[in-house]
N, C-alpha and C positions, 0 to 999 in steps of 0.2 A: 342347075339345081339337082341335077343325077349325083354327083356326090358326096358321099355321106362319111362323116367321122365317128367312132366308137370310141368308146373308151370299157373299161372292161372291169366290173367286181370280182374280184379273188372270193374264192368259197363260199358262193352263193346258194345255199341251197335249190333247186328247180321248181320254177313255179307254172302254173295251170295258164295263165294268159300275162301277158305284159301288163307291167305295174306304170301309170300314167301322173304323175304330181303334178296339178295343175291348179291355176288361179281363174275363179269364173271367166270375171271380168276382162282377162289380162289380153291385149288382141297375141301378141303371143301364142298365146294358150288357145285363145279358138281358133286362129289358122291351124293349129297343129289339130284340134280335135275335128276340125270339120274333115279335116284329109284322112284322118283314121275313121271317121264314124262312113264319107264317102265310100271309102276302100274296104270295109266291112269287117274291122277287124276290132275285132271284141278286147277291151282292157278293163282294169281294175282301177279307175278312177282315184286319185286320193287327192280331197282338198284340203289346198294348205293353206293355212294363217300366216300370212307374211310375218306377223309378229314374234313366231313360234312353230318355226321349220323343221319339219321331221328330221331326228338323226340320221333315219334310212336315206331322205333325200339327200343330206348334206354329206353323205358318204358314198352314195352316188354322183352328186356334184358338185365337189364343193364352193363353185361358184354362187351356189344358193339361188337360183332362178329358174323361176319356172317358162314355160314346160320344160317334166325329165321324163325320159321312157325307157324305163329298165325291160330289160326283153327277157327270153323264157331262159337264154342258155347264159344271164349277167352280160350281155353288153348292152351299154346305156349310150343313149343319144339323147345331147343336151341341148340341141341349138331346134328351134320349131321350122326351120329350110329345111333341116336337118331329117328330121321326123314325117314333114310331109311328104320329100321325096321315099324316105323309107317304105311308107306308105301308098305310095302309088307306084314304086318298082313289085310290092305284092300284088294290087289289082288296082287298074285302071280302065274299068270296063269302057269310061266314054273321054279316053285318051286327053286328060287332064294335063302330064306331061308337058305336051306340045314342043317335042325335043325339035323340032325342024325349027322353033322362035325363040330357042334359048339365049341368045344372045339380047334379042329385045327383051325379055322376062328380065334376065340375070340386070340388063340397065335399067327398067321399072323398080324390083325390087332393093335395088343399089340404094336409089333416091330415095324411095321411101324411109327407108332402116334406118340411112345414114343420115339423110338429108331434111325429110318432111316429119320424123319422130321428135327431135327436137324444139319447133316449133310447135307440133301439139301437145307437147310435155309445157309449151310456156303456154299455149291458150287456155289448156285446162285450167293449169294449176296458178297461173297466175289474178282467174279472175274474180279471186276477192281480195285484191294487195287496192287501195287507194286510190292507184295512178295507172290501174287496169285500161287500156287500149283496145277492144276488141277488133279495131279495123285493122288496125299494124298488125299483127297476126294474123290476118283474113288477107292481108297485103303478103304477108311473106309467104304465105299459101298459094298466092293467087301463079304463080309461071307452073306448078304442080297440078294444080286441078285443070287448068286451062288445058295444061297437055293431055290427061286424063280423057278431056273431056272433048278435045278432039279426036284421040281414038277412039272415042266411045259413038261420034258422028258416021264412023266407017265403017264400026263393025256394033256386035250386040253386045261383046263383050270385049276387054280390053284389047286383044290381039287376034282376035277370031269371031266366030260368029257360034264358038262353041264356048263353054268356061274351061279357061286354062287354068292349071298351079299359079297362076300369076295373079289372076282378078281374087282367090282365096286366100293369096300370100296379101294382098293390100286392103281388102273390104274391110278387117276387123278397127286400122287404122282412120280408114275415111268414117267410119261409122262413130267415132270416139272422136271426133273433130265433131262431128255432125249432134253430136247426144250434148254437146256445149251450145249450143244455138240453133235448135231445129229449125223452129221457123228462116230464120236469117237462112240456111241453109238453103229449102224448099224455094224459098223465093227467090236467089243466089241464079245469078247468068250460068250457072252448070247447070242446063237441065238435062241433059244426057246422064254428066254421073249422077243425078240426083236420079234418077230413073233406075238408074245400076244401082247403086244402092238403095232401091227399096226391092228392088228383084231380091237381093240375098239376105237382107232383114227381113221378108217373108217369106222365104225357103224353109223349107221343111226341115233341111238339112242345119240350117244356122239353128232354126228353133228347139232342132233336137238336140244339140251338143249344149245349149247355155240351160237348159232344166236344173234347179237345183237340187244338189245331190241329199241323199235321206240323209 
């Protein structure tokens, strides 16, 4: 997760602190804000309406996805791996990194992205279509969580018994499976990650990056 891609605005004039384009909700967007608000590094917030995307943003990225984090001197980092590693190569006071388990992080976070987003893009949004399933989805879940949730048997947190960039990189996703069926969840044979995720749903740190902005 060390590194990082740029891409760079021509004739930006210089700004006071990095400009941040974000989606509350988006887990995206709070992996990337929990690692800058952890790392203590002060930005300029700007929430977008998916509907109606700043031209600044779309000139920044033209991918159109949030999170974007234009920095002080115009280089912009669009990807939220992207961002958080930025972010903890500036301060990592309780060595989040965890460069010694990159390789298990970099295959957590693999599955998740590529693998486990998909299926919570169909639990979410599929559950007001007719022929809605909830168990088939909780099934295509289940070799995911299962694994989760025997790391979570051996340590406090997914790869340590500290928080890594890993358990920050995957919480905003288990939490967005979890916000479609609380209960089902809570009572769910993961009691381990269910325990993990209520640690970082009542973190100071999660509470304080999802406030909504004036």
């Amino acid at each position: 997760m060390v590194k990082i891609s740029f891409t760079m605005i021509p004739n930006l004039n210089p700004v006071d602190y990095p400009i941040l384009y974000t989606f509350r909700r988006c887990p995206y967007a709070i992996r990337a804000r929990m690692a800058l608000a952890y790392s203590q590094i002060k930005v300029v917030q700007r929430e977008v309406i998916l509907k109606q995307k700043p031209q600044e943003m779309l000139l920044a990225s033209p991918k159109g996805t949030v999170p974007v984090l234009i920095l002080e001197d115009g280089r912009v980092i669009d990807e939220s791996l992207d961002i958080m590693s930025w972010a903890l190569t500036q301060y990592d006071p309780d060595g989040w990194l965890c460069t010694e388990l990159k390789d298990k992080s970099d295959e957590l976070i693999y599955f998740n992205d590529v693998r486990f987003k998909p299926i919570l893009d169909n639990y979410k949004y599929s559950q007001h279509c007719n022929n809605y399933d909830p168990h088939y989805y909780r099934n295509e879940a289940k070799e995911y969580f299962s694994k989760l949730n025997l790391l979570l048997i051996n340590h406090q947190f997914l790869l340590a018994d500290h928080i890594c960039c890993t358990d920050v990189a995957l919480f905003p996703f288990i939490r967005q499976f979890y916000m479609v069926d609380q209960q089902w969840f809570e009572q769910s044979e993961y009691k381990h990650l269910y325990a993990w995720l209520q640690f970082f749903l009542n973190s100071e740190l999660f509470l304080s990056v999802m406030k909504k902005l004036p």
